[in-house]
C-alpha positions as CSV (number, residue, x, y, z in Angstrom):
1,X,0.0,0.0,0.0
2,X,1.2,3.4,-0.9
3,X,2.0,6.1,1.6
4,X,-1.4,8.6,2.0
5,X,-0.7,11.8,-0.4
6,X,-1.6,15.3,0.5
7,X,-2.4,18.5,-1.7
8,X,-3.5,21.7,-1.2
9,X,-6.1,23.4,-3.5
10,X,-6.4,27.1,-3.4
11,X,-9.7,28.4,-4.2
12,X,-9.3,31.0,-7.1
13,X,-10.6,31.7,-10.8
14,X,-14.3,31.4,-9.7
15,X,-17.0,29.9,-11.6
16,X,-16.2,27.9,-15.3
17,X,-18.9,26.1,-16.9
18,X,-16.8,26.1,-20.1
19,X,-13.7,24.7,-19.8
20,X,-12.2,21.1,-20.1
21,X,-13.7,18.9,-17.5
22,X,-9.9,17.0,-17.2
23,X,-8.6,20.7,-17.4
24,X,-9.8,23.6,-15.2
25,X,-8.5,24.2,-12.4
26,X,-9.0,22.3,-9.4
27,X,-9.7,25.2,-7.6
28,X,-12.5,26.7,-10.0
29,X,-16.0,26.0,-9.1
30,X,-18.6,24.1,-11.5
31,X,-21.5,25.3,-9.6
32,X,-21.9,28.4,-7.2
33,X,-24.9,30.2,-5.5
34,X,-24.2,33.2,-3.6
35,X,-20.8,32.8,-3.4
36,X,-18.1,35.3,-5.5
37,X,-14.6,35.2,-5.6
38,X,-12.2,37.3,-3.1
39,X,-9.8,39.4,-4.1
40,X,-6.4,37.9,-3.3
41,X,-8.0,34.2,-3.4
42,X,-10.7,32.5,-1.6
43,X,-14.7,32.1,-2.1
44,X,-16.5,34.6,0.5
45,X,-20.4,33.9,1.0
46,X,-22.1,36.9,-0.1
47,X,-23.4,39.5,3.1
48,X,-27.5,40.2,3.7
49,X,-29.4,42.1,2.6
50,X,-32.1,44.6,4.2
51,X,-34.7,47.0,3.6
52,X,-34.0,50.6,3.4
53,X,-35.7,53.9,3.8
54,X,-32.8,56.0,5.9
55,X,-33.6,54.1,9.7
56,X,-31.0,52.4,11.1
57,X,-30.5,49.0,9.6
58,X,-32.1,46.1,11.6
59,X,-29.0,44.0,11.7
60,X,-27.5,46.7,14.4
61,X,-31.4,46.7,16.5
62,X,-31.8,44.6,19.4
63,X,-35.1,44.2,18.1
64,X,-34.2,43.3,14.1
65,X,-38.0,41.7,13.4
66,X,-39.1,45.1,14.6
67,X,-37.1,47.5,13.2
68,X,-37.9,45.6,10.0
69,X,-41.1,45.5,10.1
70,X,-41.0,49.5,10.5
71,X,-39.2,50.5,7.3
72,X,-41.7,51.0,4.8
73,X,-41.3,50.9,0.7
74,X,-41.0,54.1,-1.0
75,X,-44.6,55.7,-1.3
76,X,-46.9,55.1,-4.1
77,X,-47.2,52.1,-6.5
78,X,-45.4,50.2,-9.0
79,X,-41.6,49.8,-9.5
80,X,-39.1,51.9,-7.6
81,X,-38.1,54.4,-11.0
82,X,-34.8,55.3,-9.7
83,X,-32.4,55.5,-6.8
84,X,-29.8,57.5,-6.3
85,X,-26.8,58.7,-3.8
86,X,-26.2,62.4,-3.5
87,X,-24.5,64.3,-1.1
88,X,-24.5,61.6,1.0
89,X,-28.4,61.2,1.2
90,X,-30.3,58.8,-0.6
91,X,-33.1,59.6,-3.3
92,X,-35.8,57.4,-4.6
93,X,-38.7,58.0,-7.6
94,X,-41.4,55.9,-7.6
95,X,-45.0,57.1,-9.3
96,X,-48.4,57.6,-6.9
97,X,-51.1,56.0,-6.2
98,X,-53.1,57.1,-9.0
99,X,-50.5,56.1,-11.6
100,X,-50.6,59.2,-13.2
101,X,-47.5,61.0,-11.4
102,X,-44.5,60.4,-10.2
103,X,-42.9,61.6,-7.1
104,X,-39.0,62.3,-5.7
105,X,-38.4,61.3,-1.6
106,X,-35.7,61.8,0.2
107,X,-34.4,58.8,3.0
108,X,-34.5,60.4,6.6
109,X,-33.7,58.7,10.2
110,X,-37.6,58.7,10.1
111,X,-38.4,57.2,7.2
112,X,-39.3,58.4,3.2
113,X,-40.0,61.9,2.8
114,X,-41.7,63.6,-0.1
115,X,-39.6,66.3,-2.0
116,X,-41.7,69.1,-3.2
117,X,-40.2,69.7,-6.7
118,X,-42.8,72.2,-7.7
119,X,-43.7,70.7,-11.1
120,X,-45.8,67.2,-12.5
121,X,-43.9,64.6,-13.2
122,X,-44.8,61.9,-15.8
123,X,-45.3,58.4,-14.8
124,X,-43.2,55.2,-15.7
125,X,-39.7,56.6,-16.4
126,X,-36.3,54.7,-15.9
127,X,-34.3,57.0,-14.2
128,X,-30.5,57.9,-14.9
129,X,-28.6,60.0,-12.8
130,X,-24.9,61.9,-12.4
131,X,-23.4,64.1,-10.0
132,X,-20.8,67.3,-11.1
133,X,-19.7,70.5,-10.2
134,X,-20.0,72.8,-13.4
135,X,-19.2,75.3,-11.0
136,X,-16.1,77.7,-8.6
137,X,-17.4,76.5,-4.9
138,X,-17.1,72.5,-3.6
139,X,-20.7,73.4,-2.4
140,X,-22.0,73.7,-5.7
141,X,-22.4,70.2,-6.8
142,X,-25.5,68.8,-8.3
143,X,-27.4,65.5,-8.9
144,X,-28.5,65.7,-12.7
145,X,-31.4,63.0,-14.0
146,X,-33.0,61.7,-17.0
147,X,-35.9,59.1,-17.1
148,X,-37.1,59.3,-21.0
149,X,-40.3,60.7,-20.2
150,X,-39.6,63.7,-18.8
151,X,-37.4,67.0,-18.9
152,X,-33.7,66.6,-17.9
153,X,-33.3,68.1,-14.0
154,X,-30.7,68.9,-11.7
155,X,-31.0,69.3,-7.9
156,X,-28.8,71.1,-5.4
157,X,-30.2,68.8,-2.1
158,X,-33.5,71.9,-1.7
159,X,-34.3,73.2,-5.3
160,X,-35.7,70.4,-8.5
161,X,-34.9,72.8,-11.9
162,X,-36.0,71.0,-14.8
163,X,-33.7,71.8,-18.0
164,X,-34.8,73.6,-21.4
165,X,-33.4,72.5,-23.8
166,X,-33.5,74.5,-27.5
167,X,-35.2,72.6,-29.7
168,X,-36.3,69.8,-27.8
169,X,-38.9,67.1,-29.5
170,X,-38.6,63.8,-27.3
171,X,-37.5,63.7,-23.6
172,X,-33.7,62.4,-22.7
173,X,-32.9,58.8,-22.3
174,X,-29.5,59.0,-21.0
175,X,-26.8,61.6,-19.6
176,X,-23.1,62.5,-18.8
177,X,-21.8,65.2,-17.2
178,X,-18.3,65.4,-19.4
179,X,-15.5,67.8,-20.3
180,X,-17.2,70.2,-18.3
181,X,-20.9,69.9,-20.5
182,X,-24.0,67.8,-19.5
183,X,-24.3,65.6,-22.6
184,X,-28.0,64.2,-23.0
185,X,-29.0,61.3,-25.4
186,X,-32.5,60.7,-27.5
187,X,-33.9,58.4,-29.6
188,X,-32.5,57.5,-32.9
189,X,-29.0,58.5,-32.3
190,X,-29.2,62.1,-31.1
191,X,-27.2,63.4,-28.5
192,X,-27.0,67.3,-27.3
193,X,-24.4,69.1,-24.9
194,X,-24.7,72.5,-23.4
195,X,-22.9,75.0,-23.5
196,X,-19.3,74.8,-21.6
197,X,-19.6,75.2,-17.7
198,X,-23.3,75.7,-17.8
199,X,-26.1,73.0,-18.0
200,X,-28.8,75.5,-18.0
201,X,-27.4,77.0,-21.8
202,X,-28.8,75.2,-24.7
203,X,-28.7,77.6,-27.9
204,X,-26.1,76.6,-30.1
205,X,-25.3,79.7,-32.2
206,X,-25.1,81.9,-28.8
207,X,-23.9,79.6,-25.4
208,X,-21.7,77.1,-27.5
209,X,-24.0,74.0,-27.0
210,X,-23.7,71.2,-29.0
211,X,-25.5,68.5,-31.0
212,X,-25.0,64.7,-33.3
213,X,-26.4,61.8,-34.0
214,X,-25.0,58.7,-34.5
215,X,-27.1,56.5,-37.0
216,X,-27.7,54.2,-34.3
217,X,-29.7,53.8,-30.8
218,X,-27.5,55.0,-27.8
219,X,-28.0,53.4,-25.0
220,X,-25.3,54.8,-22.6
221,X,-22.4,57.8,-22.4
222,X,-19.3,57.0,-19.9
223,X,-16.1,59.3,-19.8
224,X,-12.8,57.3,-20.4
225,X,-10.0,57.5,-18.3
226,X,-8.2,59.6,-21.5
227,X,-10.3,61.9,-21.4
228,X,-12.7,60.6,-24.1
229,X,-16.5,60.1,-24.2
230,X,-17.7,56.7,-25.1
231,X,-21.2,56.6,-26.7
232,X,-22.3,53.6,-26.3
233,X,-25.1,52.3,-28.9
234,X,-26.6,49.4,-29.3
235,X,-24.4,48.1,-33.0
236,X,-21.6,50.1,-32.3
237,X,-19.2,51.8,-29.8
238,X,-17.8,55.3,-30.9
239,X,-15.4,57.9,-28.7
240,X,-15.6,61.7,-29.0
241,X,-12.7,63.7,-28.6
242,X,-12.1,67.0,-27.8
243,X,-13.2,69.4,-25.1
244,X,-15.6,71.3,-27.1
245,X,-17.8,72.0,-30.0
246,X,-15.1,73.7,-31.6
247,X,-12.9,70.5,-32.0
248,X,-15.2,67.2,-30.9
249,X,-13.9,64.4,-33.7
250,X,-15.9,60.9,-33.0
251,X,-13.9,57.5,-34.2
252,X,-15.9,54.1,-33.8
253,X,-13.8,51.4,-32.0
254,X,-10.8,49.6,-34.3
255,X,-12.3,46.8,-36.5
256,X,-15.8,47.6,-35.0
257,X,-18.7,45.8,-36.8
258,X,-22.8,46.3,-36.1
259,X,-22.3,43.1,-34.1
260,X,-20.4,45.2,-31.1
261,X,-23.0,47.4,-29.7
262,X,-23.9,47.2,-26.1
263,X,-27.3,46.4,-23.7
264,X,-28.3,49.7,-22.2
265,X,-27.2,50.0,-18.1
266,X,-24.5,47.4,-17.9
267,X,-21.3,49.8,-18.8
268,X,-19.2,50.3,-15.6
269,X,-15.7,51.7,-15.2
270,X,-13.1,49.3,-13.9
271,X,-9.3,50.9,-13.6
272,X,-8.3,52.4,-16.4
273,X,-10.9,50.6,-18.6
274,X,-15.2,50.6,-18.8
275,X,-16.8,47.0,-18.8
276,X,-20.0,46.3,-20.7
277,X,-22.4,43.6,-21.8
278,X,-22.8,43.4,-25.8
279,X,-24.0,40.6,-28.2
280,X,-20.9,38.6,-27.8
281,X,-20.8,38.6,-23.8
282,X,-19.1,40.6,-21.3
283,X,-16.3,43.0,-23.0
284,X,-14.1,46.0,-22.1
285,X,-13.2,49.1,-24.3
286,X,-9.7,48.3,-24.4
287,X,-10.4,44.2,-25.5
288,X,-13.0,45.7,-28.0
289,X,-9.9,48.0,-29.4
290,X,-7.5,45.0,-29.4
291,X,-9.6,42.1,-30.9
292,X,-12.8,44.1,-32.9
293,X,-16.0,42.4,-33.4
294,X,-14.1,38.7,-32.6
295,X,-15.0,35.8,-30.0
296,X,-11.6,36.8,-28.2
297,X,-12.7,40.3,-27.3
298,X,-14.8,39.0,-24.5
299,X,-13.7,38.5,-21.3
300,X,-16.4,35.8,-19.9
301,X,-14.7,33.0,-21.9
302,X,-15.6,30.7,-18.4
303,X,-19.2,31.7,-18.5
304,X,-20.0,32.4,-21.8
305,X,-22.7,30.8,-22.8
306,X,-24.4,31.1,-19.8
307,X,-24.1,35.1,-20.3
308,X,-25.4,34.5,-23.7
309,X,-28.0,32.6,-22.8
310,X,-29.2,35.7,-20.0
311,X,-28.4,38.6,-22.0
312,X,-31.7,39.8,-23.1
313,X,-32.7,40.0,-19.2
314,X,-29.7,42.0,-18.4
315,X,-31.3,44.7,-16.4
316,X,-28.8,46.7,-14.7
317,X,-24.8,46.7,-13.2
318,X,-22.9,48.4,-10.8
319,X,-19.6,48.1,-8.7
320,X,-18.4,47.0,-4.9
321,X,-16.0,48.8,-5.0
322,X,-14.8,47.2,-1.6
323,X,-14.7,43.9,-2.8
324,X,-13.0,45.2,-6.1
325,X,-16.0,43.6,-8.2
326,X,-18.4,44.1,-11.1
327,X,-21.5,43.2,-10.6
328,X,-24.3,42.7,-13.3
329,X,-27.7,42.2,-12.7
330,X,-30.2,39.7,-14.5
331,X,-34.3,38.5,-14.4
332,X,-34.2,35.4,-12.9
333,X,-37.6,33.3,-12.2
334,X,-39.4,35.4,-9.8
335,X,-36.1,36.9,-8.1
336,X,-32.6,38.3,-9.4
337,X,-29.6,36.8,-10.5
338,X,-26.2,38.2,-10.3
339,X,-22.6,37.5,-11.7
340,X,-20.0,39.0,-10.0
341,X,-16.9,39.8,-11.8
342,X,-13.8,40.2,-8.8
343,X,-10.9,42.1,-9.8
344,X,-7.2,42.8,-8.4
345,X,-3.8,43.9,-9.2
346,X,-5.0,45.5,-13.5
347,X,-6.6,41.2,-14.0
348,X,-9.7,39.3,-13.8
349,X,-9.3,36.8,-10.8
350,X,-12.8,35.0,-10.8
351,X,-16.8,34.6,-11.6
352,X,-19.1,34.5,-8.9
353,X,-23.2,34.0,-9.0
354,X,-25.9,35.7,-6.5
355,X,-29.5,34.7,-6.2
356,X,-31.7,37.6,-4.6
357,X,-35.5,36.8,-4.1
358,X,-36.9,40.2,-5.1
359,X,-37.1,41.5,-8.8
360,X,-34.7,44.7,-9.7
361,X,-35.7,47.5,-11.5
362,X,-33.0,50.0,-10.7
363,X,-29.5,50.0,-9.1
364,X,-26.7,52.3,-7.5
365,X,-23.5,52.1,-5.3
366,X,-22.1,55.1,-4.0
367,X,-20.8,56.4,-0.7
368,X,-22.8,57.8,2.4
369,X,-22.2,60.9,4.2
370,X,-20.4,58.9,6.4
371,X,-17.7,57.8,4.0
372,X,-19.6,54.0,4.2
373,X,-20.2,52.3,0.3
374,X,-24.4,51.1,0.0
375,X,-25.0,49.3,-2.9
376,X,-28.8,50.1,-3.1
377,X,-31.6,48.1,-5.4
378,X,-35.3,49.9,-6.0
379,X,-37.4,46.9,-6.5
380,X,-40.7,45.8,-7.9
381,X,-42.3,45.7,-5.2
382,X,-41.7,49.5,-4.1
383,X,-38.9,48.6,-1.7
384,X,-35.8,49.6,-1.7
385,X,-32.9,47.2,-0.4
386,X,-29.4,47.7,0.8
387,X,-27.0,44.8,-0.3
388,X,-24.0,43.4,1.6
389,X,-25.1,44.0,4.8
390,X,-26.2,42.5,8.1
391,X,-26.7,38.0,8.1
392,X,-29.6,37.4,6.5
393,X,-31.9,38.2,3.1
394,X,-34.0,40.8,5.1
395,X,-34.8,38.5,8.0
396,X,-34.7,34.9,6.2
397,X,-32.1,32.3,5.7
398,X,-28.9,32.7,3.2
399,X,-28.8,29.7,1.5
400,X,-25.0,29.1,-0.1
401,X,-23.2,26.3,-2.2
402,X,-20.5,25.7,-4.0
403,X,-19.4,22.9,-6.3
404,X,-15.6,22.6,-6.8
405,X,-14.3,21.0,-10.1
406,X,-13.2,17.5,-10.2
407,X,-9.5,16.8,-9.9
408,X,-7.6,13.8,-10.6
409,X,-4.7,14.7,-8.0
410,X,-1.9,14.5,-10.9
411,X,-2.6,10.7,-12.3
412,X,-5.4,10.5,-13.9
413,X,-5.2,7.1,-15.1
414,X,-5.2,6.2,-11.3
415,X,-7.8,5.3,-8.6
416,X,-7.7,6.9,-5.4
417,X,-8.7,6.3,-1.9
418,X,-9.7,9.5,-0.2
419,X,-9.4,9.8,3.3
420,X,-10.2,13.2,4.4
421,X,-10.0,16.8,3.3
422,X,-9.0,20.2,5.6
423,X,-10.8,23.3,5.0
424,X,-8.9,26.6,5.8
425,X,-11.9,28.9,6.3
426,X,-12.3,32.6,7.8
427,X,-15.1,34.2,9.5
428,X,-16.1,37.1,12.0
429,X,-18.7,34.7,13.8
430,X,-19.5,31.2,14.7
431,X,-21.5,29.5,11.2
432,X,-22.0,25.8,10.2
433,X,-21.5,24.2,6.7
434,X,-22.4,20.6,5.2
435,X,-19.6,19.1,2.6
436,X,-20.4,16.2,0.5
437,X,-17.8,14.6,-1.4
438,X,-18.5,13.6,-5.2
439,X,-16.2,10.6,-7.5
440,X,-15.9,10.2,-10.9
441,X,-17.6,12.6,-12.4
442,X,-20.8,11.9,-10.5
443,X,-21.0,8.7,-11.9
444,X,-24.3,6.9,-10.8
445,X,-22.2,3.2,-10.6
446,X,-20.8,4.6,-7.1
447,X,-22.4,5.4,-3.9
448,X,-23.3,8.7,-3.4
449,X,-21.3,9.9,0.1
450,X,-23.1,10.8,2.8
451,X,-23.5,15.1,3.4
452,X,-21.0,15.1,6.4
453,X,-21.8,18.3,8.9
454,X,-19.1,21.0,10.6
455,X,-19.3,23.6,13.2
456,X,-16.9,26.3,13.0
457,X,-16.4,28.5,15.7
458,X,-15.1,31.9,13.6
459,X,-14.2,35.1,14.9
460,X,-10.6,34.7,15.5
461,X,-8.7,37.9,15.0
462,X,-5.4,39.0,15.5
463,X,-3.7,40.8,18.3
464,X,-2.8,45.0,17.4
465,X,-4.5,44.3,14.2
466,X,-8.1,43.0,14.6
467,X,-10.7,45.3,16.3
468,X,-11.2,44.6,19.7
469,X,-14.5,43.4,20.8
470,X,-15.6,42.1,17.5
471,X,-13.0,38.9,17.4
472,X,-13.3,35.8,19.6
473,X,-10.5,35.0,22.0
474,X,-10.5,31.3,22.3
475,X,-10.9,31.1,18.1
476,X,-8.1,30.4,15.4
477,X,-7.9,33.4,13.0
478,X,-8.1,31.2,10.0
479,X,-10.7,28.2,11.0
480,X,-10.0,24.5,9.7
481,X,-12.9,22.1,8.9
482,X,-11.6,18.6,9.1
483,X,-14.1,16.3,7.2
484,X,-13.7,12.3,7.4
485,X,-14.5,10.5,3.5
486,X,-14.6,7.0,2.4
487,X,-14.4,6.7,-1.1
488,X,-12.6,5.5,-4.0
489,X,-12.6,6.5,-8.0
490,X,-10.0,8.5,-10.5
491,X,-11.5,11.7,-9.5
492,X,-13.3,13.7,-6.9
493,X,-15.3,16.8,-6.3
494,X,-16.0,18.6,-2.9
495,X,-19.4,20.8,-3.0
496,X,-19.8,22.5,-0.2
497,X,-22.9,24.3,1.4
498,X,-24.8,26.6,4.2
499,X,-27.8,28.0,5.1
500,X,-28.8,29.7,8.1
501,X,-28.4,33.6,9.5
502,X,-24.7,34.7,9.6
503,X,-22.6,37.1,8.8
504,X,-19.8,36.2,5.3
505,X,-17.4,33.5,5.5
506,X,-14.4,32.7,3.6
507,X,-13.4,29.2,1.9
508,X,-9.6,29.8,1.8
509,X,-8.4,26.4,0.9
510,X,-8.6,22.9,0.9
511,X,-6.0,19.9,1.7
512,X,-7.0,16.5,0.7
513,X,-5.6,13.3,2.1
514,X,-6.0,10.7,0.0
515,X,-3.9,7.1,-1.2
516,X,-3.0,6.1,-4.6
517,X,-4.1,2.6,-5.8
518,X,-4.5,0.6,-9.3
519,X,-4.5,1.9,-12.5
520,X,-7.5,2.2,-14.7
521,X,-8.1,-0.6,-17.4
């Protein structure tokens, strides 16, 4: 009999459903539900979520059922239209009652409060929002909005202004605030500017406001780290240069083609680059400008058919920034799904997957007035939530797995006995996981292995450097799961799972034990 073996996996490169079975890494994951990969290595179970409306969240309450059951949805009915992070406060649209108005509240320490804008807004828009400073003073910022049915606005925190533009004949679908002009978008191409330092000048032969079209439907503006503008439209991707109407030059993407366009609300800016959703999968400017309309442009190649499959119901993206991620937001049954994208040192490091169980309609992520990032979703049902936050999905169970890929352990041509596998694991609390090991492929001729259970005690920390009060003195600051198997094939995959109410936890590694035996014939 041959001396037991050991080897360590390191959990990294996140979810592939497209590579080589015999290939991908051992430590990538063939199935994942709210789980994402960590920057710097490691699977982290996503945080709660709660409802929001500017009280206190529940998770800090001694009371959390009742503080919960105080926060109310935004007044009126229908969708949340928009939310939106502006000097620190938070802003919500959602239309009334009577469906033929929509309304603008503000998130207090009391709950949702109306904001009298002084003028009647048209239902059902999909609001899009920016903040800039066109002017001198740092107190003269402003929260600029478009929702396609209405008149651009802007908002200094007291006073709504709605914007006239020259020549108007629809109502703007998108905005930027760029080069020191608010740039607003319409259908069938067009795009306006105003004049230079002033979103309130529109006349183009007097205050130096601008106009184009495109040929094609825009469906989103972001400003490039050089300085550019990228329109985004739905064939194409073009850049406008310059700084004014005097010298703007547009240039379509290198070796562009109508098959490069982009779905509306997915565009984010990552580093130096912007990341998007278009008919070929998840892309970036600078891939798009490298490879043109081909296959290797992408940068999903893991996940890309099941991106393909979900693009149509692509609804919306946005970053945590804290966990250096992308996320992108899809309809899912009767809830949301979401693929996270985790990013460090300029590369991709790993896919993740999120299942919420409320339907989005809008999203932001921004800081507080406090400095604090909220990732915030307006939902169909008039609520508005606040993600990556407290232990639980608003007062239920998180329910968390993930599937690691089967690995051979170097041979295989061989059989192996496993004998047991060491989780290295990290958490701020005490939380409980089942692991069930899986052979050959999940072949049905062997025994399925029993779910084997572990406690974890968590909240180890580390002395000068963890806070104190919030770590547990009797607990390692990396946790190990030691789990017992009996089993024998060429191959072997751990899935491993949770549910219940605590706060994230980190998979780190894993060390399997196992002994080599015959080979295959």
């Amino acid at each position: 009999m041959q001396r037991a073996r050991h080897l360590t996996i390191t959990c990294e490169s996140g979810l592939d459903l497209e590579g080589n079975p015999t290939k991908i890494n051992p430590g990538g994951l063939i199935a994942c539900k709210n789980f994402h990969a960590k920057n710097g290595g490691g699977y982290t179970r996503v945080g709660g979520y709660e409802r929001f409306d500017g009280r206190p969240s529940p998770y800090l309450s001694e009371d959390p059922a009742a503080a919960r059951a105080a926060i109310t949805e935004v007044p009126g009915d229908g969708d949340v239209l928009g939310v939106w992070i502006f000097d620190g406060n938070v802003y919500a649209f959602r239309d009334d009652m009577s469906g033929e108005e929509a309304k603008m509240y503000k998130a207090t320490a009391i709950g949702w409060d109306e904001v009298v804008t002084g003028v009647s807004l048209l239902p059902g828009g999909h609001y899009e929002f920016d903040n800039y400073n066109f002017f001198a003073a740092t107190s003269l910022k402003r929260m600029y909005g478009v929702d396609g049915v209405n008149k651009a606005f802007m908002f200094d925190g007291a006073t709504f202004t709605q914007l006239n533009v020259d020549g108007e004949t629809a109502r703007p679908e998108h905005l930027r605030c760029h080069s020191n002009h608010l740039f607003l978008t319409y259908p069938q191409g067009q795009w306006v500017h105003s004049g230079i330092g002033d979103p309130e000048k529109w006349n183009a032969a007097t205050e130096g406001a601008g106009a184009g079209g495109t040929g094609d439907d825009i469906v989103g503006l972001r400003s490039t780290v050089g300085g550019a503008l990228a329109i985004f439209m739905r064939n194409r991707v073009s850049m406008l240069y310059g700084s004014s109407q005097l010298d703007w030059q547009s240039s379509d993407l290198r070796q562009q083609s109508e098959e490069s366009g982009a779905y509306p609300y997915t565009m984010q800016p990552i580093g130096n680059d912007i990341v998007y959703l278009d008919d070929r999968g998840l892309t970036s400017i600078q891939q798009a400008q490298t490879f043109g309309n081909f296959n290797s442009s992408t940068i999903d190649q893991q996940i890309k058919e099941f991106i393909l499959f979900r693009k149509q119901s692509a609804i919306a993206s946005c970053l945590n920034r804290s966990q250096s991620q992308y996320w992108l937001f899809f309809d899912h049954d009767s809830g949301t799904e979401v693929i996270t994208l985790t990013f460090g040192s300029g590369n991709l490091q790993g896919f993740g997957r999120l299942i919420y169980p409320f339907t989005t309609n809008c999203v932001c992520s921004a800081e507080d007035g406090n400095g604090n990032e909220l990732i915030l979703v307006g939902a169909d049902d008039g609520f508005v939530y606040r993600l990556e936050v407290g232990d639980s999905f608003d007062g239920g169970d998180i329910e968390a797995y993930f599937k690691l890929a089967y690995h051979h352990y170097g041979s295989p041509e061989y059989r192996k006995r496993f004998r047991q596998a060491l989780f290295g694991m990290a958490s701020n609390q005490s939380f409980a996981i089942s692991v069930k090991p899986d052979f050959g492929y999940g072949s049905t001729r062997i025994s399925a292995h029993r779910k084997i259970n572990a406690d974890l005690l968590g909240g180890g920390g580390i002395w000068d450097v963890s806070k104190w009060g919030e770590f547990n003195w009797s607990a390692q600051s990396v946790e190990e799961a030691i789990i017992d198997i009996t089993g024998t094939d060429k191959n072997m995959s751990l899935h491993v799972y949770s549910k219940g109410q605590t706060l994230p936890y980190t998979v780190h590694d894993v060390t399997v034990q196992y002994s080599p035996r015959r080979v295959i014939r």
